[in-house]
C-alpha positions as CSV (number, residue, x, y, z in Angstrom):
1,X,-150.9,-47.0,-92.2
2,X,-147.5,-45.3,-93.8
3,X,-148.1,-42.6,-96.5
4,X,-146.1,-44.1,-99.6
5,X,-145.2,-42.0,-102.5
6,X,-145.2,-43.0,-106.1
7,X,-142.6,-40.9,-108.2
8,X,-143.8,-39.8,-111.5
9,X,-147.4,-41.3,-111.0
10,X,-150.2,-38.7,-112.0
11,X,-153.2,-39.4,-111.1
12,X,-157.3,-37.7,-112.2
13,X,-156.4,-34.9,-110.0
14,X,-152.7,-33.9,-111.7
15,X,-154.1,-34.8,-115.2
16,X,-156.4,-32.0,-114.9
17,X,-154.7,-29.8,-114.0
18,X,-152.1,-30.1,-116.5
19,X,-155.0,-30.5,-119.0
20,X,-156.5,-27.1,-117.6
21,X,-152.9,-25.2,-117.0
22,X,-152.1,-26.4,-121.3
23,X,-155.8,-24.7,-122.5
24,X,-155.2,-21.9,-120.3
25,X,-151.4,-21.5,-121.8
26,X,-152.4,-22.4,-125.9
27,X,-156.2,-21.9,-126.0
28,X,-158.0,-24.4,-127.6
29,X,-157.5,-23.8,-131.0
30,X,-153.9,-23.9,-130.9
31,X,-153.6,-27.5,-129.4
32,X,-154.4,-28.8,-132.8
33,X,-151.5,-27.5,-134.6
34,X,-149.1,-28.2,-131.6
35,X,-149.9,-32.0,-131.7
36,X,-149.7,-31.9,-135.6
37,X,-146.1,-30.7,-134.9
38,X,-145.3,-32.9,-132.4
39,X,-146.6,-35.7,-134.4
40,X,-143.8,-34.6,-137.5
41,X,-141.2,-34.2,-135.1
42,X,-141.6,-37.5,-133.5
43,X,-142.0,-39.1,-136.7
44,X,-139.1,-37.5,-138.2
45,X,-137.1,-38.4,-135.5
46,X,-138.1,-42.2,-136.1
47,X,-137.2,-42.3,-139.8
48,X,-133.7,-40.9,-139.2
49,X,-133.3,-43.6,-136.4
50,X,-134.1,-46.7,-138.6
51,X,-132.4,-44.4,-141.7
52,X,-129.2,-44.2,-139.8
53,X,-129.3,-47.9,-138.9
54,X,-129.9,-49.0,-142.4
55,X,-126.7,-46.9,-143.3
56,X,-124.5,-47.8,-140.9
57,X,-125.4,-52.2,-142.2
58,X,-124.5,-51.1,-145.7
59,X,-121.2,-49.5,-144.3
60,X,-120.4,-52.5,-142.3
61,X,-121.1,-54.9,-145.9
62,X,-118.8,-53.2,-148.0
């Protein structure tokens, strides 16, 4: 049987680790606040992207 690797597929034993190597790295009471940031950024980054589309249709009108 041939050994067949999956790029960029984690599986239970990666996620943990990466779960366990973030707590380790922030603690747990600083996870909070980094997903609250992350969660402005992305949003953010989302109303710019349909902002800047809405601009560049009233350019293209006038």
């Amino acid at each position: 049987m041939e050994n067949v690797v999956y790029a960029g597929m984690l599986g239970p034993g990666q996620i943990t680790l990466i779960v366990i190597a973030v707590l380790l790295l922030f603690g747990g009471k600083k996870i909070p606040e980094l997903m609250k940031g992350m969660g402005k950024g992305i949003k953010g980054f989302k109303d710019e992207m349909n902002g800047s589309g809405e601009e560049t249709k009233e350019n293209t009108k006038e």
